[in-house]
C-alpha positions in Angstrom: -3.1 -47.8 -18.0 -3.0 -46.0 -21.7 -4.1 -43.0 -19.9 -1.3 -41.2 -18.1 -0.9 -37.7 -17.4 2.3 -36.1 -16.2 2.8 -34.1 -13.8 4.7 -30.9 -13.8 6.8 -29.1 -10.9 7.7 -25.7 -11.0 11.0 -24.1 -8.3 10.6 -22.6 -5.3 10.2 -18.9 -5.1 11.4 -16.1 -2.9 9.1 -14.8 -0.1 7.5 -11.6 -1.2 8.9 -8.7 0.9 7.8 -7.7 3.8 5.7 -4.9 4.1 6.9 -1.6 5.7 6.6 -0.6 8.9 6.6 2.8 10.7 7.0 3.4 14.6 4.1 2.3 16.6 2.3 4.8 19.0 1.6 7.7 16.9 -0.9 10.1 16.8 -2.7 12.1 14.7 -1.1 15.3 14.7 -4.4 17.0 13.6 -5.7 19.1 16.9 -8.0 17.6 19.1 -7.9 13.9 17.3 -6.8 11.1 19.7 -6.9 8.5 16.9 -4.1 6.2 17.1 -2.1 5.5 13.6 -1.3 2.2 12.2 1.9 0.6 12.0 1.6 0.5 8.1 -0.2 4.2 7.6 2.8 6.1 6.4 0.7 9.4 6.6 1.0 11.4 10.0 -3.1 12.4 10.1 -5.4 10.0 10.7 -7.9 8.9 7.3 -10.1 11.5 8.3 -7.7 14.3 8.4 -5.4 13.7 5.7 -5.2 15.3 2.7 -7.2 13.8 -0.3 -4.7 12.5 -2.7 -6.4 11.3 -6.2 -3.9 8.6 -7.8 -3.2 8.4 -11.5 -4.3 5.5 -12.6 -3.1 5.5 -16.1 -1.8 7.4 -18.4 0.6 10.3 -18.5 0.8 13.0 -16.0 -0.9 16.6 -17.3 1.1 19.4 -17.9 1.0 22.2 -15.5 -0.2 24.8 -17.6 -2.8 23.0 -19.4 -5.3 22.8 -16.6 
C-alpha cells in the first residue's frame, strides 16, 4: 500500500470540424471522362485530369523574377 500512483484527468475537448463537403453527382468536366467526383474533391477534373499542383512545403515563396 506505499505504492500509489495518481491518476490524472484532463477536460473534454471540442469535436474537430467537420470536413467540407461539395455537391454530390459531379462530373469530370474534362471531355469524354465519365468519372464521377467525390463529395470532398473540391477540384472540378477528375485526378487524372487535373492540373498538377506542387505544394510548398516549407519555406518562403520565390520571387517571380528570380526563376
Amino acid at each position: 500500500m506505499g505504492n500509489q500512483t495518481a491518476i490524472r484527468g484532463s477536460r473534454t475537448q471540442s469535436l474537430p470540424r467537420a470536413s467540407q463537403k461539395f455537391p454530390k453527382g459531379r462530373v469530370c468536366e474534362h471531355p469524354d471522362c465519365n468519372t464521377m467526383i467525390s463529395t470532398y474533391n473540391r477540384r472540378e477534373r477528375c485526378w487524372a485530369h487535373a492540373e498538377m499542383r506542387i505544394p510548398r512545403l516549407r519555406g518562403r515563396k520565390p520571387a517571380s523574377d528570380s526563376a
